[in-house]
N, C-alpha and C positions, 0 to 999 in steps of 0.2 A: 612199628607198633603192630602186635599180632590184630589178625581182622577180626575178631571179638570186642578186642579193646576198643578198635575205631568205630565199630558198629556202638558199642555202647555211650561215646562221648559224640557223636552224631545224635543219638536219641538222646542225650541231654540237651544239646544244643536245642534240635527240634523243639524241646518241651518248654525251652526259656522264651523261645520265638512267640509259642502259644501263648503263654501264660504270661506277656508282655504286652502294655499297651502302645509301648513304644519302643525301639531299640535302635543305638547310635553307634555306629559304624568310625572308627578314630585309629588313626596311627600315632604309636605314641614312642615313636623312635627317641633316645638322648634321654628317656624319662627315669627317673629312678624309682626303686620300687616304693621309699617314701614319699614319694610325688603321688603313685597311683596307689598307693593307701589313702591319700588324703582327697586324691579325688573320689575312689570308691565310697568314700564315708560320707564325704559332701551330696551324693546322689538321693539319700533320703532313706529312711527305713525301707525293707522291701525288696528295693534295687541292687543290682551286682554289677561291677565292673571284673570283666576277664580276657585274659590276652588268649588268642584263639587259631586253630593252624587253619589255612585257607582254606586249603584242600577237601575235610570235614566238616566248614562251615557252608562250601558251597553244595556240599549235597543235603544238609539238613537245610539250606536256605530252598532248595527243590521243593523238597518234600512240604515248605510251607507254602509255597505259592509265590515264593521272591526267588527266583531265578537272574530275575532280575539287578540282583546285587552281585552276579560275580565283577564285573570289571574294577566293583570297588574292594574286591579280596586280593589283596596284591602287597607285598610289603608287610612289612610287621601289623597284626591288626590286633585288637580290644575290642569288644562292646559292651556299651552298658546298654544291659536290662532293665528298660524303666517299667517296675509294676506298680508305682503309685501314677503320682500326677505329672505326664509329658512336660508341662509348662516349665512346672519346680524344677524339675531334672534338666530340660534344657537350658534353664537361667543357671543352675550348678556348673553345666561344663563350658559354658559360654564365660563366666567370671575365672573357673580353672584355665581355661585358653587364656586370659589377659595376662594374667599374671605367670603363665608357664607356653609359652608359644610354640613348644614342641609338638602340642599335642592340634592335631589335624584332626577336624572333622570330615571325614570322605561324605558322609550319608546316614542313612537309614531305611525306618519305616516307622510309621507314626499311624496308628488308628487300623492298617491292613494295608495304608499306601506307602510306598514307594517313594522319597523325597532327597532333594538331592544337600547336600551344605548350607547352602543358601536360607532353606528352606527348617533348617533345623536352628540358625540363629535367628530366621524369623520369630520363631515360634518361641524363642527365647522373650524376644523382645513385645509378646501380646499382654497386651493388659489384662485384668483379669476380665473372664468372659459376659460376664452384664454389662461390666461398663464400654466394652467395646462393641457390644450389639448394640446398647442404649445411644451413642453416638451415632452408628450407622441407621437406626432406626429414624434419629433426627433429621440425618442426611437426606433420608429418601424422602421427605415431606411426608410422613404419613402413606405412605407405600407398603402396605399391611401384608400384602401377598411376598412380598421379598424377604420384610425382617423377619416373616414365620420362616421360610425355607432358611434363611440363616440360622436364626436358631439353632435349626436342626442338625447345623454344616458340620461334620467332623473338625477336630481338630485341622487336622493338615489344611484340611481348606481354609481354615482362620489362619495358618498359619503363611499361606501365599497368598491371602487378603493383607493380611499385614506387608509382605512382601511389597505387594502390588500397591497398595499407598504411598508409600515410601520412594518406589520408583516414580509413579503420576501426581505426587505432591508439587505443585505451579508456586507460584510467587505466594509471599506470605498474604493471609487473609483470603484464599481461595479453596481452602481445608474441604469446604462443604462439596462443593464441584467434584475435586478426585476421590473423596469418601464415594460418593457417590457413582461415578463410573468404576469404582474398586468393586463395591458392592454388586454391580451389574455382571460381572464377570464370575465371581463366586456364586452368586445367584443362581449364574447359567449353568453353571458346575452342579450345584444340588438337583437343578430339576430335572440333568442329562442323567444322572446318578437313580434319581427317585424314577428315572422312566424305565431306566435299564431293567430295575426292581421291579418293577411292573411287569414288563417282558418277562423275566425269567419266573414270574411266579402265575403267569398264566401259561407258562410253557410247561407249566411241572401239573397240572389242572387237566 
């Protein structure tokens, strides 16, 4: 490919990265291409699914601040572009995966973070966002200082809250307890996050 050409499908890339609130990292080997029409369509008005060479995704992944994703540019790779709602798009490729098992989610980025598989069917599986703060909010007895910083949590981090219940859920009827040590943990994540923000905006001063 002449080096004009790759410069200019690197500046798209970049520009999908931006203009995305979320993007899913997927090998989608043995898939046909009526398979990845119907997942592309299932993702929501908005969104794109596109098979992509590594090589120029990992320099437009530089240029965005995810560097961090080369180890998962390896093999045949896709991403969908989610510019609507993360949630919707991950409950799309996560029902696409049951029913078609070819398709691997390596990863992504969700909100500006870096997240790994796991972490991207977590985020399939969150309820919608009041009702799952409205329960943690219960959890914590009236703990006003916590369910504000939740509130505020990015996605991703609802998304390894979710995670993180899931794993510290105890014997049945003990729900309240691991909400509650879940929430503590995501908690601690907003307020490392909101100090950082602090820092850097007294540094700029």
């Amino acid at each position: 490919m002449p080096t004009q050409a790759k410069a200019a499908v690197i500046d798209e890339i970049t520009e999908r990265f931006q203009a995305s609130s979320a993007a899913v990292l997927t090998e989608y080997r043995g898939l046909t291409v009526a398979q990845l029409t119907q997942l592309r369509r299932s993702l929501g008005e908005g969104s794109s699914y596109a098979v992509v060479k590594n090589t120029l995704t990992k320099r437009a992944a530089e240029q965005v601040g995810h560097a961090d994703l080369a180890p998962l540019l390896n093999g045949p790779t896709a991403i969908a572009f989610i510019e609507g709602d993360p949630v919707t798009a991950a409950k799309a490729i996560r029902d696409f995966a049951r029913t078609n098992p070819l398709l691997v989610v390596k990863g992504g980025v969700v909100e500006g973070r870096t997240v790994g598989p796991a972490e991207v069917t977590a985020l399939a599986d969150v309820e919608p966002r009041e009702v799952l703060l409205a329960r943690l909010a219960g959890a914590m007895l009236g703990n006003l200082s916590k369910a504000a910083g939740l509130f505020q949590a990015p996605l991703s981090q609802v998304a390894r809250l979710a995670a993180a219940l899931q794993e510290k859920k105890p014997a049945e009827g003990d729900d309240s307890a691991a909400a509650a040590q879940a929430s503590d943990d995501v908690a601690a994540d907003t307020t490392t996050d909101t100090a950082d923000a602090a820092d850097a905006a007294a540094s700029t001063d």
